[in-house]
NUFIDREN-780749 format. One record per residue (C-alpha): chain; x, y negated, z negated; residue number from 1. Coordinates in steps of 0.5 Angstrom, whole numbers, m for minus. Example, Ala and Ser with C-alpha at 12.3 -4.5 7.8 and 13.67 -1.06 7.14 Angstrom:
BEGIN
   mol       x       y       z   seq
     A      25       9     m16     1
     A      27       2     m14     2
# end
This chain:
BEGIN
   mol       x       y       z   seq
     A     187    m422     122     1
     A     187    m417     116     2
     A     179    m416     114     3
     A     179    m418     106     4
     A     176    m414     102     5
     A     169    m415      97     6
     A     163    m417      99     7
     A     164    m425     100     8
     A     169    m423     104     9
     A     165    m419     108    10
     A     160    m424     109    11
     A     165    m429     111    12
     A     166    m424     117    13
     A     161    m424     119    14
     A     159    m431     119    15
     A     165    m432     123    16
     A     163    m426     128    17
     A     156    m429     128    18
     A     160    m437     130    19
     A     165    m433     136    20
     A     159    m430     138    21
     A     155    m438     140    22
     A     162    m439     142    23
     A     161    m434     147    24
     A     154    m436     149    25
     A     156    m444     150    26
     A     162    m441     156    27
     A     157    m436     160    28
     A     151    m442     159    29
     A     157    m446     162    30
     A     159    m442     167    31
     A     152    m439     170    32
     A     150    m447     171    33
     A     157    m447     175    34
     A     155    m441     179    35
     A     149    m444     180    36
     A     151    m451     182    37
     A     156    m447     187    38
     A     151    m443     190    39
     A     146    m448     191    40
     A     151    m453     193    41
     A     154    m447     199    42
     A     146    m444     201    43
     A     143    m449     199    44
     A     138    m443     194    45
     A     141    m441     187    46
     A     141    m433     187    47
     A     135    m431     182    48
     A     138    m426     176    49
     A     138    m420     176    50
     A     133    m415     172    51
     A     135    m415     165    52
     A     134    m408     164    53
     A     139    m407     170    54
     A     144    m412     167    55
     A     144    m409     160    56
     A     147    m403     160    57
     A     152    m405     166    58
     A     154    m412     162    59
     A     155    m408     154    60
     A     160    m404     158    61
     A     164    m409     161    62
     A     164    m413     153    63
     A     165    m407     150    64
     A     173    m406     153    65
     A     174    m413     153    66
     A     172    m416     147    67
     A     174    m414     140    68
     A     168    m410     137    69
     A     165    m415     132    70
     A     164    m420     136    71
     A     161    m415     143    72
     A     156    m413     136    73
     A     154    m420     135    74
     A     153    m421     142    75
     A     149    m415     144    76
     A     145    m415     137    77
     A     143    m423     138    78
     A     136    m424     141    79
     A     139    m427     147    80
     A     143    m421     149    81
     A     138    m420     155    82
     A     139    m426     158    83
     A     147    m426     157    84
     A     147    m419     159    85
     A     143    m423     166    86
     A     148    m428     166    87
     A     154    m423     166    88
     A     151    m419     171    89
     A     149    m426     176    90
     A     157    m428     175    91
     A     159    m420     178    92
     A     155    m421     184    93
     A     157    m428     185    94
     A     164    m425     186    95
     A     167    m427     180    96
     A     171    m423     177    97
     A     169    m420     170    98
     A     176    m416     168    99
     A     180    m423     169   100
     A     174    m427     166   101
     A     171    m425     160   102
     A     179    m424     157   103
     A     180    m431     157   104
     A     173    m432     153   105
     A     174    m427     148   106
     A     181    m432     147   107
     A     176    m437     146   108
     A     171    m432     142   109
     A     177    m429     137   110
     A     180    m437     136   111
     A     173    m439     133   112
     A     172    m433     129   113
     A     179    m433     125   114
     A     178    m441     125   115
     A     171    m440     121   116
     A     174    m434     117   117
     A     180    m438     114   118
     A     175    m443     113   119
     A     170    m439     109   120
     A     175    m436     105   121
     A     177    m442     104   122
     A     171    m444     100   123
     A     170    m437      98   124
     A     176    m437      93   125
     A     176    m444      91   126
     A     169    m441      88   127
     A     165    m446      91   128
     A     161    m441      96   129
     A     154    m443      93   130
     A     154    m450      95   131
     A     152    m448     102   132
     A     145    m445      98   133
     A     145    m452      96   134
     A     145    m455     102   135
     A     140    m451     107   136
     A     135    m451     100   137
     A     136    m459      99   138
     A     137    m462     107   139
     A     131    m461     112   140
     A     133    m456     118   141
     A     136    m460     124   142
     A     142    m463     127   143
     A     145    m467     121   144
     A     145    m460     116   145
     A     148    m456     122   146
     A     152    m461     123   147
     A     156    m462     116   148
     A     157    m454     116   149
     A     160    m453     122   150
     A     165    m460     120   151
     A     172    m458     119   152
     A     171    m462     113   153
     A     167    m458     110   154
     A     171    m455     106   155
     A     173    m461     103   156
     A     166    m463     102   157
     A     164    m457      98   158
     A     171    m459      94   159
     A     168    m466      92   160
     A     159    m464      91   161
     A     164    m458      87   162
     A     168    m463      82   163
     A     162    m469      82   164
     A     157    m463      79   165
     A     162    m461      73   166
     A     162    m469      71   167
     A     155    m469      72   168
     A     153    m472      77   169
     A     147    m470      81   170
     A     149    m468      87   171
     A     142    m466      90   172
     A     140    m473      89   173
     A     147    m475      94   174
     A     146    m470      99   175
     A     139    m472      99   176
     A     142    m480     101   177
     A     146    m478     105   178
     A     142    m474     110   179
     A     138    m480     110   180
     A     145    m484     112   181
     A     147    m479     116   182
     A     139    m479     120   183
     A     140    m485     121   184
     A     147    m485     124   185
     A     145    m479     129   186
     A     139    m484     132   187
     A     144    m490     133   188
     A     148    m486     137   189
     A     143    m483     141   190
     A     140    m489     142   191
     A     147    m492     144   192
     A     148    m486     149   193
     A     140    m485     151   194
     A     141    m493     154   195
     A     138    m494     160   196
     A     134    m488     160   197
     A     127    m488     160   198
     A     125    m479     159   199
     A     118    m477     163   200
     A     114    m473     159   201
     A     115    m465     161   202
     A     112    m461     163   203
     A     114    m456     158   204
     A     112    m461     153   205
     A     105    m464     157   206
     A     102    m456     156   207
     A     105    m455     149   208
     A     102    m461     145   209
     A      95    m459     142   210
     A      94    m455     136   211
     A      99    m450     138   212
     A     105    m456     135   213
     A     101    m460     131   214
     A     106    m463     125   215
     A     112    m461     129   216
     A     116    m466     133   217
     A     117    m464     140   218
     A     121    m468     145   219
     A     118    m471     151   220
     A     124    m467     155   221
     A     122    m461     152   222
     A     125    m456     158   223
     A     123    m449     156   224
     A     127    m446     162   225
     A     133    m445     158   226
     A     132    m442     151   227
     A     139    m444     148   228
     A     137    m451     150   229
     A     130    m451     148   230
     A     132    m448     141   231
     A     138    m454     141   232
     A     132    m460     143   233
     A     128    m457     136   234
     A     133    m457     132   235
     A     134    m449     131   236
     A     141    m446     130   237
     A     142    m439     133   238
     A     144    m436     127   239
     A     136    m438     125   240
     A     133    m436     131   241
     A     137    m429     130   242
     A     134    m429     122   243
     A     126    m431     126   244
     A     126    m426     131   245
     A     130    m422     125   246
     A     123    m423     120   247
     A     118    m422     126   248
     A     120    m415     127   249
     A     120    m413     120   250
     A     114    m416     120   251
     A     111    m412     125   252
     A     114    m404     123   253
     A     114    m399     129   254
     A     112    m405     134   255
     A     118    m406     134   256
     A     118    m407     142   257
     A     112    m411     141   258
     A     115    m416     137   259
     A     122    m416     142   260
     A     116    m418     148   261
     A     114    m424     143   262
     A     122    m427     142   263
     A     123    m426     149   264
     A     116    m429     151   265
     A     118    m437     154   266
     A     114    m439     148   267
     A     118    m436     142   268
     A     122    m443     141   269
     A     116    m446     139   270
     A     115    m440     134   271
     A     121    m441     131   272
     A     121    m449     130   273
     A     114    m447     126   274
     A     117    m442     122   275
     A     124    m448     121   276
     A     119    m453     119   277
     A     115    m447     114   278
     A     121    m446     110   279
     A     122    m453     109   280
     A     116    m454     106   281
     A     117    m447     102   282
     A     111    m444     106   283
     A     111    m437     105   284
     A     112    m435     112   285
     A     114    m427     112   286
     A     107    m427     108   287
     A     105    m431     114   288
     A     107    m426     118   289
     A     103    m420     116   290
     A      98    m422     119   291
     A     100    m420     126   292
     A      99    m413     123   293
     A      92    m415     120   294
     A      89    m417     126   295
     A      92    m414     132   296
     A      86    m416     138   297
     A      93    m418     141   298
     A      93    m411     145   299
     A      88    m413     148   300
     A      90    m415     156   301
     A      95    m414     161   302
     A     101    m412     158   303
     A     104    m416     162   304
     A     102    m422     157   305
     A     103    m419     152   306
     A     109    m423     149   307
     A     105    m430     150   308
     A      98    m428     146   309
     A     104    m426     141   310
     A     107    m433     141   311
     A      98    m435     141   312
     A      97    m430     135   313
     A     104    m432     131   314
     A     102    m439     131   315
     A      95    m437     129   316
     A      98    m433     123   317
     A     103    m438     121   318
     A      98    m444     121   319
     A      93    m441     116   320
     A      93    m439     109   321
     A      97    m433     108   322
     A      94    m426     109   323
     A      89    m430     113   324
     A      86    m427     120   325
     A      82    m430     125   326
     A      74    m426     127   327
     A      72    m424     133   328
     A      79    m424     136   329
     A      86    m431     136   330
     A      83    m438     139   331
     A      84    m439     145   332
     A      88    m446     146   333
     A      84    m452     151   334
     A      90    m455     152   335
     A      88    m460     156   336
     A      84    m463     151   337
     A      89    m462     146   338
     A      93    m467     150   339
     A      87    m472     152   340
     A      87    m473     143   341
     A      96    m472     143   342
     A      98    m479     140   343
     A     105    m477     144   344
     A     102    m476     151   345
     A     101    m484     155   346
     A      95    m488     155   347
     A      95    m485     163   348
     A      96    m478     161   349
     A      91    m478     156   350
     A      85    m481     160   351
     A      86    m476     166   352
     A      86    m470     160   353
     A      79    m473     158   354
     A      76    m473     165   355
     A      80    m465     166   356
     A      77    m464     159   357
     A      70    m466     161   358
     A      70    m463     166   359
     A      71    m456     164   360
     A      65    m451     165   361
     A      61    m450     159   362
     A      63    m458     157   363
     A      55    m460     159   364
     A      53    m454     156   365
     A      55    m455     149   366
     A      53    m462     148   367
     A      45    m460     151   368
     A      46    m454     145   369
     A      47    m460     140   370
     A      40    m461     137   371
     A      37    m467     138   372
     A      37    m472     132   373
     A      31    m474     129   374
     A      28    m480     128   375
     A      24    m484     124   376
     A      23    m483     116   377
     A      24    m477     113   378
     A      19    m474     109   379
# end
């Protein structure tokens, strides 16, 4: 398909090589899980992943002669490039064969992409290309947006919200209504499909309640293992994930190597469905952000911990006022305390992380440190 010329257009393409790139990213997830149930299934231990610098430049080459050149671009500029460069590399060792796989992916890749490129030129030459703006800035981020955007109706959809605002109507209040329905719809089906099942609490999810995720909804099965999977659970889509990790490098300038240890660090999707739920609220986050520069007592310790005290000093940063730093150094989280106070943890859970919490060194310390309250009148 013949690239269009002008800015919406060119926006429409790489919105469509953006969507073929996830499309790519959902079959090499796909395949890796295949490759380790086979394996695990023959030997009885699935083969641990290559090193991710090795796997790079080894996987780049191998997409760069295969793939048309704007999807291989969004694949390799995506935050997730190293973990897909680990799963092709995993893939190769396995025996299988790259030079017959990844022609049939990138079928599938140019497919989604000229689909998305007619439809958003489609909506582009009908004028209505706003009424996405208007969407993403009247609906909360989550499965039900998404959801409506990447329908195949959404064309039509654009076309009514389009004819509806000429008459007069205030579709704002529509769309807002209709996310309600629509919520309300997603939860019927997945209590219909989650029928019969009773979800344990995960660890992932146990250490990550506490002040760390105070007013965000974390699942119970939360599994911070699989980071597509992780993002997906939290409601954040990988275009929004790339923006994220995209606003914490501009944020952190000539630290760019820093940043990247944050977005790679196991902890970033929680990061990421903190900045979600800030843009919801219209918080500030980039001047949030700034405060990572401001207070970098985050170089302090290993390097290898780097990008987990990063996670810590965003979600300090992200949580107070902007342009507001810390003293003396970002907080160190007491996270079984933090669950022993979670509303979401079990009666059970919660009472064995009081007695963790209690039982800590420094515990007694600080309440015989409490002064004694005084007793009889006061003169």
């Amino acid at each position: 398909m013949a690239t269009p010329q002008g800015e919406p257009f060119a926006d429409a393409t790489d919105e469509a090589a953006q969507t073929a790139a996830m499309a790519v990213q959902l079959v090499l997830n796909i395949a890796d899980a295949a490759r380790r149930a086979a394996e695990q299934r023959r030997s009885g231990v699935a083969r641990a992943q290559p090193l991710a610098d090795v796997a790079i430049s080894e996987a780049a080459g191998d997409l760069k002669s295969t793939l048309p050149w704007d999807i291989a671009t969004a694949l390799m500029t995506s935050a997730d490039w190293p973990h897909m460069a680990q799963q092709l590399s995993a893939l190769k060792l396995a025996g299988v064969d790259l030079a017959d796989f990844l022609p049939r992916v990138g079928e599938i890749a140019v497919t989604v992409r000229d689909a998305v490129e007619a439809n958003l030129e489609r909506v582009a030459r009908e004028g209505t290309g706003e009424w996405e703006k208007v969407l993403r800035e009247t609906l909360p981020a989550g499965p039900v947006r998404e959801a409506i955007l990447s329908s195949p109706a959404w064309p039509d959809i654009v076309a009514t919200m389009a004819r509806l605002d000429e008459r007069g109507v205030d579709v704002r209040q529509i769309l807002a209504s209709a996310h309600d329905e629509g919520l309300g719809v997603d939860r019927a089906v997945g209590k219909v499909l989650a029928a019969g099942e009773a979800p344990t609490t995960s660890r992932d999810a146990m250490v990550s309640y506490g002040p760390m995720t105070t007013g965000l909804d974390i699942p119970k099965d939360l599994d911070l293992s699989d980071r597509a999977g992780a993002l997906g659970q939290l409601a954040i889509s990988p275009k929004e994930n790339e923006r994220f990790a995209r606003m914490v490098r501009e944020a952190m300038p000539g630290r760019e190597r820093e940043a990247d240890l944050m977005v790679m660090a196991r902890q970033w999707p929680l990061v990421a469905a903190r900045m979600a739920k800030m843009e919801s609220e219209g918080q500030p986050v980039k001047a949030h952000l700034a405060g990572l520069m401001k207070d970098t007592s985050w170089e302090h310790g290993p390097g290898s911990q780097i990008g987990s005290r990063l996670v810590q000093a965003a979600h300090d940063v992200l949580r107070r006022p902007s342009g507001g730093a810390p003293t003396g150094g970002w907080p160190r989280v007491d996270t079984a305390a933090a669950r022993s106070r979670s509303s979401t943890v079990s009666p059970a859970e919660s009472q064995s992380a009081k007695r963790l919490a209690h039982a800590e060194p420094g515990a007694a310390a600080r309440r015989q440190a409490a002064p004694a309250a005084k007793r009889g009148k006061a003169r």
